[in-house]
HTML snippet that shows the backbone in 3Dmol.js (N, CA, C, O; Angstrom):
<script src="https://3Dmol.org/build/3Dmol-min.js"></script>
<div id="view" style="width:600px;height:400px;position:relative"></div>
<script>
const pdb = `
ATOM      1  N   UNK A   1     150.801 157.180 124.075  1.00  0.00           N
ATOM      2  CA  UNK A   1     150.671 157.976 125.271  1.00  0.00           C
ATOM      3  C   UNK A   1     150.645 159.453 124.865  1.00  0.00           C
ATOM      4  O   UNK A   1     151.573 159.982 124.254  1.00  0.00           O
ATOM      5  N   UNK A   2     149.683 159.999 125.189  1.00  0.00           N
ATOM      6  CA  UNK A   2     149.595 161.801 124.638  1.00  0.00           C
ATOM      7  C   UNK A   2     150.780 162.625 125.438  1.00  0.00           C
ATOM      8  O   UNK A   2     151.177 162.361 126.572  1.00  0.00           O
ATOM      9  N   UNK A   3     151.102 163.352 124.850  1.00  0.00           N
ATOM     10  CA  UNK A   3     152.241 163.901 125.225  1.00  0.00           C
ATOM     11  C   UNK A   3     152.458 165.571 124.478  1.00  0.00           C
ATOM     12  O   UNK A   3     152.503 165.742 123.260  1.00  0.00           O
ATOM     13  N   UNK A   4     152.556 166.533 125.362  1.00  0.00           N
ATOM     14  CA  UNK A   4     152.633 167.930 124.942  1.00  0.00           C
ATOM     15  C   UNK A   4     153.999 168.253 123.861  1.00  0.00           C
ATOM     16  O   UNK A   4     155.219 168.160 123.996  1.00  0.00           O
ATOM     17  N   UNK A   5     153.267 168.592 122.961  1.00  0.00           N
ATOM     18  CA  UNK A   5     154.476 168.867 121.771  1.00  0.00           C
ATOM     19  C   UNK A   5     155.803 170.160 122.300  1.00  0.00           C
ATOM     20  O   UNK A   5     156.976 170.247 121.937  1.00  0.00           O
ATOM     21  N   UNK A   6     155.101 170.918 123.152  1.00  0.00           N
ATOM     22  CA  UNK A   6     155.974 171.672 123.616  1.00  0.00           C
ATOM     23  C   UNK A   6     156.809 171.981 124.821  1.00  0.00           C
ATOM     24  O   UNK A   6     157.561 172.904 125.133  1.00  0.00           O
ATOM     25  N   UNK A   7     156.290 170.564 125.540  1.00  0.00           N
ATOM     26  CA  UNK A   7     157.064 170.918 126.615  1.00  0.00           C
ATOM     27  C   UNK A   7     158.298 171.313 126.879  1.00  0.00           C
ATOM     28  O   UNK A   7     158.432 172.125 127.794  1.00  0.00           O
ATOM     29  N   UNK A   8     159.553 170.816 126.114  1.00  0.00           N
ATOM     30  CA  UNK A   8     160.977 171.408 126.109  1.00  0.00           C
ATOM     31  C   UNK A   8     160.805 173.111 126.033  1.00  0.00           C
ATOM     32  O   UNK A   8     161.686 173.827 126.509  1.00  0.00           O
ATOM     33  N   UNK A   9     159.840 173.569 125.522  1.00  0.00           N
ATOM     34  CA  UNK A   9     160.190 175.274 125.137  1.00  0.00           C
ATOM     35  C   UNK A   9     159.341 175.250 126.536  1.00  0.00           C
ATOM     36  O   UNK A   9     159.984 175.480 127.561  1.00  0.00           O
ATOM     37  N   UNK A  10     158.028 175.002 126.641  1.00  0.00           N
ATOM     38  CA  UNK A  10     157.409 175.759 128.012  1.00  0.00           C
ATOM     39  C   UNK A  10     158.651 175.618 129.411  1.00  0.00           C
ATOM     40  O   UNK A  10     158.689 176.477 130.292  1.00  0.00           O
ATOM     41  N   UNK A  11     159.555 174.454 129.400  1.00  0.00           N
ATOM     42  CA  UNK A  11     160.057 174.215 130.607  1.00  0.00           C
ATOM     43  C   UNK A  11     161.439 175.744 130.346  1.00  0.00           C
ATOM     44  O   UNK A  11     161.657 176.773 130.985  1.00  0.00           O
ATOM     45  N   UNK A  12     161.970 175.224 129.291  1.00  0.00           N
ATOM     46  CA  UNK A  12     162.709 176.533 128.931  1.00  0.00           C
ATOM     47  C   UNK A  12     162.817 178.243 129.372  1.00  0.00           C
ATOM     48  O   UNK A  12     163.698 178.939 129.876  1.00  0.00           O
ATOM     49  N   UNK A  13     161.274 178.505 128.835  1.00  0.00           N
ATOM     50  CA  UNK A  13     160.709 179.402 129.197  1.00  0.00           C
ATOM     51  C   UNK A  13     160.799 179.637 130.407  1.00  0.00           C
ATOM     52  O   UNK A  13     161.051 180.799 130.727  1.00  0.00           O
ATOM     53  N   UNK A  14     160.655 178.802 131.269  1.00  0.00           N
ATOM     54  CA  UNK A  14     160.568 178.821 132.590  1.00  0.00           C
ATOM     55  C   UNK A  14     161.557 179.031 133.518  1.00  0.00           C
ATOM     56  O   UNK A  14     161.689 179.879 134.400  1.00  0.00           O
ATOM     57  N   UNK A  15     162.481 177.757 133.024  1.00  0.00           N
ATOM     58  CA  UNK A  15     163.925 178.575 133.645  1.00  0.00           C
ATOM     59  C   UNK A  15     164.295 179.929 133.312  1.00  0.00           C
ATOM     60  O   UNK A  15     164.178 180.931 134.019  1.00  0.00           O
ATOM     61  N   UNK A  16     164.877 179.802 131.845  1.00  0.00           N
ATOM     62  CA  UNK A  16     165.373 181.413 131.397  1.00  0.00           C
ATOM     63  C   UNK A  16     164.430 182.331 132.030  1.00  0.00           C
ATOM     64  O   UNK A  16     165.194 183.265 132.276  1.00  0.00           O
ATOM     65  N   UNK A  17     162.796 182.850 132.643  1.00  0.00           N
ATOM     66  CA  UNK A  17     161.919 183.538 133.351  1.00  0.00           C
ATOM     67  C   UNK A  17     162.106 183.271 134.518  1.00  0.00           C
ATOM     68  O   UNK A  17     161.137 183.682 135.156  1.00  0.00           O
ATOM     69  N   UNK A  18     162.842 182.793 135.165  1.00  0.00           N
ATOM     70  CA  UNK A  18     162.560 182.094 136.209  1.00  0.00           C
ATOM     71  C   UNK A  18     161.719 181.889 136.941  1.00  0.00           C
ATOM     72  O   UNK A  18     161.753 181.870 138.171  1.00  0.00           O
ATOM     73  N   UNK A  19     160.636 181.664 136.034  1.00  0.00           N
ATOM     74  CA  UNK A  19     159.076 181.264 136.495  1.00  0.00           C
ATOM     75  C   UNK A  19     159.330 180.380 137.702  1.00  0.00           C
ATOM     76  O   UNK A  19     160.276 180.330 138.488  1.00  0.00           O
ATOM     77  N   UNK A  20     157.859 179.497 137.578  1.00  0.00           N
ATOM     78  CA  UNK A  20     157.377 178.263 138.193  1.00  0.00           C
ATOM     79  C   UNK A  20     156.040 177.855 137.721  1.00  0.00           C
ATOM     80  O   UNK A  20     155.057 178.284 137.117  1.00  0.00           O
ATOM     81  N   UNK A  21     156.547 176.715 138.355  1.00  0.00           N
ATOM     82  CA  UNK A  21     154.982 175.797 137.814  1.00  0.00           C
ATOM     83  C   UNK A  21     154.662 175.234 138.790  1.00  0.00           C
ATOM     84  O   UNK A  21     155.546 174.995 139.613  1.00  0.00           O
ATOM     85  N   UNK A  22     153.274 174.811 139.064  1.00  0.00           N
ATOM     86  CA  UNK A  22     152.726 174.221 140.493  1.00  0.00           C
ATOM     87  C   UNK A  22     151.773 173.495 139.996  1.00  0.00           C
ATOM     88  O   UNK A  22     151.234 174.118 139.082  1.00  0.00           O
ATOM     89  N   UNK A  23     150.951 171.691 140.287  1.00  0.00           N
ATOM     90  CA  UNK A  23     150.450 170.896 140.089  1.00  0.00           C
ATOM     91  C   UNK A  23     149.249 171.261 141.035  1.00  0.00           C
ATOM     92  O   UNK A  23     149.311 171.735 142.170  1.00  0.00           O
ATOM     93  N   UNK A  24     148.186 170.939 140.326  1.00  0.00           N
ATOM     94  CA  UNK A  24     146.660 171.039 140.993  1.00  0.00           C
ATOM     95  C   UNK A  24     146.384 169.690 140.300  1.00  0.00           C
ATOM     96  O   UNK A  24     147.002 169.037 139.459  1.00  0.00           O
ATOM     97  N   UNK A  25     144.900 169.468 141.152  1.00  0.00           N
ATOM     98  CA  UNK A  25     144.845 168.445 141.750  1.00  0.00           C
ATOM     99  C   UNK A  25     143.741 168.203 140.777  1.00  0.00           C
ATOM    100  O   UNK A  25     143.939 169.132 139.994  1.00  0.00           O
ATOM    101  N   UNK A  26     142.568 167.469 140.258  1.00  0.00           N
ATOM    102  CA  UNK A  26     141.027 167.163 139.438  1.00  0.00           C
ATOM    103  C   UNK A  26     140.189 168.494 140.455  1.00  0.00           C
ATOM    104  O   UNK A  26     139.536 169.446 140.029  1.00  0.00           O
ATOM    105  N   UNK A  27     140.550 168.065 142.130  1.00  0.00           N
ATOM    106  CA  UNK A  27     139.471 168.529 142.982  1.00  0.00           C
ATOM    107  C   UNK A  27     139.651 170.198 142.893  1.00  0.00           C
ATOM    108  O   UNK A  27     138.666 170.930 142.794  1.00  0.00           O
ATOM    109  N   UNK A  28     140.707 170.591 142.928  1.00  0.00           N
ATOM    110  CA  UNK A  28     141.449 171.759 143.122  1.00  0.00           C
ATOM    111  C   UNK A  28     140.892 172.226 141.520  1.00  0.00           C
ATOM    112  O   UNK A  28     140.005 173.079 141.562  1.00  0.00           O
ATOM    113  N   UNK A  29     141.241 171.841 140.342  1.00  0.00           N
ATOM    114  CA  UNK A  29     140.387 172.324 139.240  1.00  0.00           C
ATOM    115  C   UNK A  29     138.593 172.281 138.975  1.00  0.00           C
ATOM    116  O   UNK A  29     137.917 173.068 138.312  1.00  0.00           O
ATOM    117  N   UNK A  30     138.269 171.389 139.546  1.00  0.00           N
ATOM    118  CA  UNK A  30     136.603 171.389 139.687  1.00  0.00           C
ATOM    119  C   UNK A  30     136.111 172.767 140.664  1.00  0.00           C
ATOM    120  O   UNK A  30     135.103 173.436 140.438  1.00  0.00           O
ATOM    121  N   UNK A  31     136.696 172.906 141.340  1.00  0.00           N
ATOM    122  CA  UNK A  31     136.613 173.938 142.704  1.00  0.00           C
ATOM    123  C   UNK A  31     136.757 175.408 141.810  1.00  0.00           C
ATOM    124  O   UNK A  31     135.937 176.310 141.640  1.00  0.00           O
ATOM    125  N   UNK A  32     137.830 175.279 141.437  1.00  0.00           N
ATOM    126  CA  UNK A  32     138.621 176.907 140.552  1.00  0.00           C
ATOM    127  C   UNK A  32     137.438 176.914 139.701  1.00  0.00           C
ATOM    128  O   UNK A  32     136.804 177.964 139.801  1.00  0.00           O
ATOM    129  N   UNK A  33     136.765 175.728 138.584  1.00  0.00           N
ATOM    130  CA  UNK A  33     135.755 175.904 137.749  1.00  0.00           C
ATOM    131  C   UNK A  33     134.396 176.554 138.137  1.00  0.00           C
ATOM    132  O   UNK A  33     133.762 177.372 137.471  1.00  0.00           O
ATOM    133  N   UNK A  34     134.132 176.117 139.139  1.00  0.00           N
ATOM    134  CA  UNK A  34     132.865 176.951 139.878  1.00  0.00           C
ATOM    135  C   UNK A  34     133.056 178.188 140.589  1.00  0.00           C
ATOM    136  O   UNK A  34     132.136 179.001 140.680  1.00  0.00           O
ATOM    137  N   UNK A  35     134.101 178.370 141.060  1.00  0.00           N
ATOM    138  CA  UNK A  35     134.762 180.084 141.190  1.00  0.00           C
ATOM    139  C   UNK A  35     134.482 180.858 140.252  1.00  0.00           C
ATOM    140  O   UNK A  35     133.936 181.952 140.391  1.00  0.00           O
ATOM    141  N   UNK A  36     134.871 180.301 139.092  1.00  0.00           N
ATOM    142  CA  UNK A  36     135.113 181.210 137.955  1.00  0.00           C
ATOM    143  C   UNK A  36     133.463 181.217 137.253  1.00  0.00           C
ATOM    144  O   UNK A  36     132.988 182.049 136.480  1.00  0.00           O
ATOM    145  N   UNK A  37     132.901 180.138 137.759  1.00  0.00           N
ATOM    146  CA  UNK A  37     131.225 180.332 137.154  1.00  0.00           C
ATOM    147  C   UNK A  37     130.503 181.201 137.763  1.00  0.00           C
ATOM    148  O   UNK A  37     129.738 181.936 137.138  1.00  0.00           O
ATOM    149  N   UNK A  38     130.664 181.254 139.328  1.00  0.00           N
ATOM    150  CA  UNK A  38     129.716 181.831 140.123  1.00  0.00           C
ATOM    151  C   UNK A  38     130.109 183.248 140.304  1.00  0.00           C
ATOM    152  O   UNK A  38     129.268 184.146 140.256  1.00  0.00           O
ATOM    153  N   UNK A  39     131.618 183.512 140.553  1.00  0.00           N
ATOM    154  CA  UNK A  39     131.740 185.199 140.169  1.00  0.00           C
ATOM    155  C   UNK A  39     131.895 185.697 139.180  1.00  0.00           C
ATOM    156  O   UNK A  39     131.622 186.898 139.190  1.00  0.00           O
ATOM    157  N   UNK A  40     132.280 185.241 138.135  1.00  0.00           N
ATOM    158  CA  UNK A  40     133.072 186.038 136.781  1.00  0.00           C
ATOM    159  C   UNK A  40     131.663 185.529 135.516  1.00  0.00           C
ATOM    160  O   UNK A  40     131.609 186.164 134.463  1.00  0.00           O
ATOM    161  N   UNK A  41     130.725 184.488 135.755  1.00  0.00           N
ATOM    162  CA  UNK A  41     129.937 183.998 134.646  1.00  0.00           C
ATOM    163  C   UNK A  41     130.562 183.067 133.378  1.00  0.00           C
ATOM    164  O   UNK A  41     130.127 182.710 132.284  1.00  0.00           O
ATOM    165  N   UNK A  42     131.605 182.905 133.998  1.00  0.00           N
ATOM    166  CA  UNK A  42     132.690 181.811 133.082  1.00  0.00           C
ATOM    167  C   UNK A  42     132.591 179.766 132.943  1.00  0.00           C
ATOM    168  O   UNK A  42     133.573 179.133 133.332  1.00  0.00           O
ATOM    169  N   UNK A  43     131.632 179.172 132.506  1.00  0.00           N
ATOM    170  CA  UNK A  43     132.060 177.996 132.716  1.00  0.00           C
ATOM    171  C   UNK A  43     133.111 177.442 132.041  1.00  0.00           C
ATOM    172  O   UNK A  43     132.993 176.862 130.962  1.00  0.00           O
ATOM    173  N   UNK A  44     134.277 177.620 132.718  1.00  0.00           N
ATOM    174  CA  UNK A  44     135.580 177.295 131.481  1.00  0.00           C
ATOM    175  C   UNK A  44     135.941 175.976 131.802  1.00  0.00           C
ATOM    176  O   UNK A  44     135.515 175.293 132.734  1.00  0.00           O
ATOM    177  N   UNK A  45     136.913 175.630 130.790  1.00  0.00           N
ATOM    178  CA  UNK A  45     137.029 174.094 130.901  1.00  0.00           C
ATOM    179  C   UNK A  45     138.461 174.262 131.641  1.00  0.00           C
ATOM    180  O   UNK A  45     139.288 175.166 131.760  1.00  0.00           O
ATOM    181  N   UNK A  46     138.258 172.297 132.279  1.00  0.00           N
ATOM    182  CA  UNK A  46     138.954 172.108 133.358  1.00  0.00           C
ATOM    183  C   UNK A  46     140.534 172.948 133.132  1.00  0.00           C
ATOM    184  O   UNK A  46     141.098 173.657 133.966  1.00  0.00           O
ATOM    185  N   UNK A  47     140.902 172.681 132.048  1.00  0.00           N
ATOM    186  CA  UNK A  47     142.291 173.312 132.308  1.00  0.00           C
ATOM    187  C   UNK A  47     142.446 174.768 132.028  1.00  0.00           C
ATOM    188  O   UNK A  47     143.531 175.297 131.789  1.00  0.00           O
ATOM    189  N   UNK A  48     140.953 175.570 132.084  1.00  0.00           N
ATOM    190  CA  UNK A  48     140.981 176.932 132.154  1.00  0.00           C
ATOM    191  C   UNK A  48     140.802 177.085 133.443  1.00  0.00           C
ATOM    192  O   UNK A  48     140.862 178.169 134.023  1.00  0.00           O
ATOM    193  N   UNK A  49     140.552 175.909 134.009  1.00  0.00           N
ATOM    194  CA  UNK A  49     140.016 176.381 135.237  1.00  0.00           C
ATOM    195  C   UNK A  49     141.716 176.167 136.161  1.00  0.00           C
ATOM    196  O   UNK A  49     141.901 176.843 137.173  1.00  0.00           O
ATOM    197  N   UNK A  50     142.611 175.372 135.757  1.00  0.00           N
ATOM    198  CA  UNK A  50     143.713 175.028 136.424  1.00  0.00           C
ATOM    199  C   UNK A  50     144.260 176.499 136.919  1.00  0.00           C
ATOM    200  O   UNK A  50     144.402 176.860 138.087  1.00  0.00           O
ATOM    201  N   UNK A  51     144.520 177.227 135.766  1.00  0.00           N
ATOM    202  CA  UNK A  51     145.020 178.711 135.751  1.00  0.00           C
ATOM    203  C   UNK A  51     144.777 179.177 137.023  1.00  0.00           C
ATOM    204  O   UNK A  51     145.591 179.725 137.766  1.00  0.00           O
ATOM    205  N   UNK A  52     143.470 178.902 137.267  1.00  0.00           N
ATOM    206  CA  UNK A  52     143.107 179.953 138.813  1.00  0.00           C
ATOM    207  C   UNK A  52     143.883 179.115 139.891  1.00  0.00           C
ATOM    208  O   UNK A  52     144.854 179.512 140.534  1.00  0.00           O
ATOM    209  N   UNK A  53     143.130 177.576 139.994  1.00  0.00           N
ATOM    210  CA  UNK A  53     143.740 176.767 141.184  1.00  0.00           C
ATOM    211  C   UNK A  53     145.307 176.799 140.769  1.00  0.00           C
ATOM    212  O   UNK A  53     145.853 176.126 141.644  1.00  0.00           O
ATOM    213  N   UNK A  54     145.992 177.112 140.142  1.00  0.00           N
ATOM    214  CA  UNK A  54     147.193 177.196 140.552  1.00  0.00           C
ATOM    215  C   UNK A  54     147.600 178.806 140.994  1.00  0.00           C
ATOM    216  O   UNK A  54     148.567 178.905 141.749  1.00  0.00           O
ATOM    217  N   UNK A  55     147.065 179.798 140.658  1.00  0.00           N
ATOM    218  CA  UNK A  55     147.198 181.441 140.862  1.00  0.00           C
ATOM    219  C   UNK A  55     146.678 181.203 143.184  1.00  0.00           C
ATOM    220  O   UNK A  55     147.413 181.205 144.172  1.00  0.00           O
ATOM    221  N   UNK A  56     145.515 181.088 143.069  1.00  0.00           N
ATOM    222  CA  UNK A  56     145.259 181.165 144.392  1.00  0.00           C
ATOM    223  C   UNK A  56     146.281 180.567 145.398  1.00  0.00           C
ATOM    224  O   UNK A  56     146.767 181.518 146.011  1.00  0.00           O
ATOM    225  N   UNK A  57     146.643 179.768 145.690  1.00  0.00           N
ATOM    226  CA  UNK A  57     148.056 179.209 146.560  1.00  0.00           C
ATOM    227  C   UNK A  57     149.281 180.199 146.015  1.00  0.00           C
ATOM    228  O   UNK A  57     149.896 180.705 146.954  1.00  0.00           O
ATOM    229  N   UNK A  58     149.620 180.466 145.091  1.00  0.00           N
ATOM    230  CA  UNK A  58     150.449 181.278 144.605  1.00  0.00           C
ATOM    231  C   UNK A  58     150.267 182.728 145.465  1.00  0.00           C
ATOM    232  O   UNK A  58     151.226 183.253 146.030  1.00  0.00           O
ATOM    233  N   UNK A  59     149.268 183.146 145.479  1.00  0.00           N
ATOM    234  CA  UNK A  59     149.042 184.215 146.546  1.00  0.00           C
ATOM    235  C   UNK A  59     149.190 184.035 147.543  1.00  0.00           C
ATOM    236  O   UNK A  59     149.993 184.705 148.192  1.00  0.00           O
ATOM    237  N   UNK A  60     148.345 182.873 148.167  1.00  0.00           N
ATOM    238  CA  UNK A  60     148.214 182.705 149.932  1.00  0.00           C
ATOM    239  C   UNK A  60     149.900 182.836 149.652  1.00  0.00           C
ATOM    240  O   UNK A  60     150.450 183.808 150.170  1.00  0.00           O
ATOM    241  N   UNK A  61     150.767 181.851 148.818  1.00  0.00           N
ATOM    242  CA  UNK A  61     152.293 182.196 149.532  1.00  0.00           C
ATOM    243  C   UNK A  61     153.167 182.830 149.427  1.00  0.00           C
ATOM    244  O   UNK A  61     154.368 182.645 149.624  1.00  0.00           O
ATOM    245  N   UNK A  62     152.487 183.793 149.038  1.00  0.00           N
ATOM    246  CA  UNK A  62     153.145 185.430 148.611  1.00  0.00           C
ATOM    247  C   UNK A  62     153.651 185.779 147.309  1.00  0.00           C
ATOM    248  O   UNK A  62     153.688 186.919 146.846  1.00  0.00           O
ATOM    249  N   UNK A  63     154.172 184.358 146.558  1.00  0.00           N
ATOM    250  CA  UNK A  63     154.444 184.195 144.933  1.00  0.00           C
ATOM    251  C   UNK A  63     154.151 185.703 144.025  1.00  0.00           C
ATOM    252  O   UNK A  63     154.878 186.410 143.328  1.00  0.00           O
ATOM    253  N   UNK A  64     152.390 185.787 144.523  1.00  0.00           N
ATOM    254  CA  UNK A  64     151.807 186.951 143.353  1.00  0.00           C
ATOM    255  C   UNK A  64     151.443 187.693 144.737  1.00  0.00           C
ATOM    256  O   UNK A  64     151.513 187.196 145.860  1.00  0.00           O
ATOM    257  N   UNK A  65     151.194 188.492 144.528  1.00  0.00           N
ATOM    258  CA  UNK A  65     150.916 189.903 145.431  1.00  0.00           C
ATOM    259  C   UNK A  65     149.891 190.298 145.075  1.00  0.00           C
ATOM    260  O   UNK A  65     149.867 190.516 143.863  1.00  0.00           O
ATOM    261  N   UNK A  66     148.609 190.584 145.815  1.00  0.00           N
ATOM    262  CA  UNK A  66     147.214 190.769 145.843  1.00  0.00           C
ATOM    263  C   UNK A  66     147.149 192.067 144.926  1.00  0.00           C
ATOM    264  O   UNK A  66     146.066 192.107 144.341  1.00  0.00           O
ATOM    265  N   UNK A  67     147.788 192.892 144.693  1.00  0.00           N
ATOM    266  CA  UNK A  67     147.664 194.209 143.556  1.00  0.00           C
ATOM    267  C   UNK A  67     148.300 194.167 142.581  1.00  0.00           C
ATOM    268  O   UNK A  67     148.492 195.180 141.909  1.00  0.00           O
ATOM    269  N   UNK A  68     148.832 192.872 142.230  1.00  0.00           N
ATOM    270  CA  UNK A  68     149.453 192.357 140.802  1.00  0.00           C
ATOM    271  C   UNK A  68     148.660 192.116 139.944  1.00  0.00           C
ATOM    272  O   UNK A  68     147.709 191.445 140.344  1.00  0.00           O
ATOM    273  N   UNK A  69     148.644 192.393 138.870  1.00  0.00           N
ATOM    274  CA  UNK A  69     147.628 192.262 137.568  1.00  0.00           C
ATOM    275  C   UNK A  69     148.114 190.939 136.874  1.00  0.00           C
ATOM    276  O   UNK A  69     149.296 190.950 136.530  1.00  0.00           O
ATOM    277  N   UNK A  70     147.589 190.116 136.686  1.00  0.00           N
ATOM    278  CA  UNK A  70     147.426 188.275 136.102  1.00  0.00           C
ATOM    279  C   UNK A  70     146.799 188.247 135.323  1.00  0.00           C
ATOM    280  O   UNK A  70     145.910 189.094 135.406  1.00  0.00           O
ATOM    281  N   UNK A  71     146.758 187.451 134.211  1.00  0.00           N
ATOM    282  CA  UNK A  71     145.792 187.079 132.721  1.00  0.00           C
ATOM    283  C   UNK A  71     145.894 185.543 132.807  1.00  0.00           C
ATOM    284  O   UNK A  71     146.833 184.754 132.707  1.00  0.00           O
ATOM    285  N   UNK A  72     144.763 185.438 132.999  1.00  0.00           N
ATOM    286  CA  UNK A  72     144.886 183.922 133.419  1.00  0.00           C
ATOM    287  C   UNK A  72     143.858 183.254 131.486  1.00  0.00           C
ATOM    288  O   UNK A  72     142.899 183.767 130.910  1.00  0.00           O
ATOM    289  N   UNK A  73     144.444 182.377 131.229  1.00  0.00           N
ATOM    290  CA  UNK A  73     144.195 181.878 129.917  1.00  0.00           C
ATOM    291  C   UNK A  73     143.205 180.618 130.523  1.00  0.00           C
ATOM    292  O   UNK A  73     143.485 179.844 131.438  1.00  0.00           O
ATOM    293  N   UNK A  74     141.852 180.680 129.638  1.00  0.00           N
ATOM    294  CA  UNK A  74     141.284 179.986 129.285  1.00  0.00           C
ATOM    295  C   UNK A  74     140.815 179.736 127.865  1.00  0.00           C
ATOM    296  O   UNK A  74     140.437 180.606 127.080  1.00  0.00           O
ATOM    297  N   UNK A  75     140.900 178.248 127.608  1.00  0.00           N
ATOM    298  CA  UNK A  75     141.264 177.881 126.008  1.00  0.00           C
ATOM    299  C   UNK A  75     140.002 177.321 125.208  1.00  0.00           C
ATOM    300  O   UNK A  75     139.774 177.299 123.998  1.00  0.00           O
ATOM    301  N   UNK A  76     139.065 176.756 126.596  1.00  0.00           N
ATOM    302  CA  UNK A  76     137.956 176.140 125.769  1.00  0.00           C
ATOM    303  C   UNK A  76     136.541 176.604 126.804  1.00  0.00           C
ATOM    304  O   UNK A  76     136.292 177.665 127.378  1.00  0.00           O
ATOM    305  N   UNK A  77     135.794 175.310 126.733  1.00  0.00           N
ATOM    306  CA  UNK A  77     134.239 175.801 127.143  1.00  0.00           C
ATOM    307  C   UNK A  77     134.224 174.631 127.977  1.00  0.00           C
ATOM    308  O   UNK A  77     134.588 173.493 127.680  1.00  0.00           O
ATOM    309  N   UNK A  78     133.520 175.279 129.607  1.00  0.00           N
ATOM    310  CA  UNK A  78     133.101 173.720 130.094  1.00  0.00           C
ATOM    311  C   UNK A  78     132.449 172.902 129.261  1.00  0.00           C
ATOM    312  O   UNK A  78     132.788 171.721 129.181  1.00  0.00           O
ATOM    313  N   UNK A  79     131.221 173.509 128.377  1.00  0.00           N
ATOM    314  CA  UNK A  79     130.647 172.550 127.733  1.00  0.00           C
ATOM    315  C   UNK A  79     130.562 170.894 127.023  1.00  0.00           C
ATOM    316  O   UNK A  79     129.736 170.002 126.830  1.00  0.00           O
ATOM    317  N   UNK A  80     132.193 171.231 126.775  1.00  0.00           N
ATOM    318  CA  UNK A  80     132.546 170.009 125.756  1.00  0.00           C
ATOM    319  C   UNK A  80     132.788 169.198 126.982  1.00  0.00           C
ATOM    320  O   UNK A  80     132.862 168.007 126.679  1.00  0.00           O
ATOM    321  N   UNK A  81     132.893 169.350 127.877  1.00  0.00           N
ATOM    322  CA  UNK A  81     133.240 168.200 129.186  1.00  0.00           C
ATOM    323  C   UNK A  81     131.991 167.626 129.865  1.00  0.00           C
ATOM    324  O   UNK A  81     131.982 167.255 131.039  1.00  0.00           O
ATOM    325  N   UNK A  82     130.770 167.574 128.906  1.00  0.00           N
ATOM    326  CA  UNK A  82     129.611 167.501 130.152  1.00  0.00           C
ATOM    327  C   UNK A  82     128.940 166.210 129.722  1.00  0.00           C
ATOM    328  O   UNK A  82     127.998 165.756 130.372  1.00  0.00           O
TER     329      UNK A  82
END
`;
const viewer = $3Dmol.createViewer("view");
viewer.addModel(pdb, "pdb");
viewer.setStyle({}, {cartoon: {color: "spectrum"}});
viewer.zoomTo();
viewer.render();
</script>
């Protein structure tokens, strides 16, 4: 079963930051992927594309604040997914 080598430090991270983390959906990342194609010229891959679908709800619920500066990480290329 694949399994993230780092999850104990990312969850870590999170508490001690007292971040958060929020679950998107296949549809919710397919959606963020064509956002990011049609304004920015980005076809990034699905879990570059998560970054956004999880940032946007984060706004609508006030989380991030519309004049907050975000770096949203994308790691690969839609390409390899096609």
């Amino acid at each position: 079963m694949p399994k993230s080598f780092a999850d104990r430090l990312i969850l870590e991270d999170l508490r001690l930051s007292n971040g958060l983390a929020i679950a998107v959906s296949d549809k919710q990342m397919a959606q963020a992927q064509r956002l990011l194609a049609v304004t920015e010229g980005v076809f990034a891959c699905p879990e570059g594309a998560a970054t956004l679908a999880g940032l946007l709800p984060l706004i609508d619920r006030g989380w991030v604040q519309p004049d907050e500066r975000v770096v949203l990480f994308n790691t690969g290329s839609g390409l390899k997914y096609l």
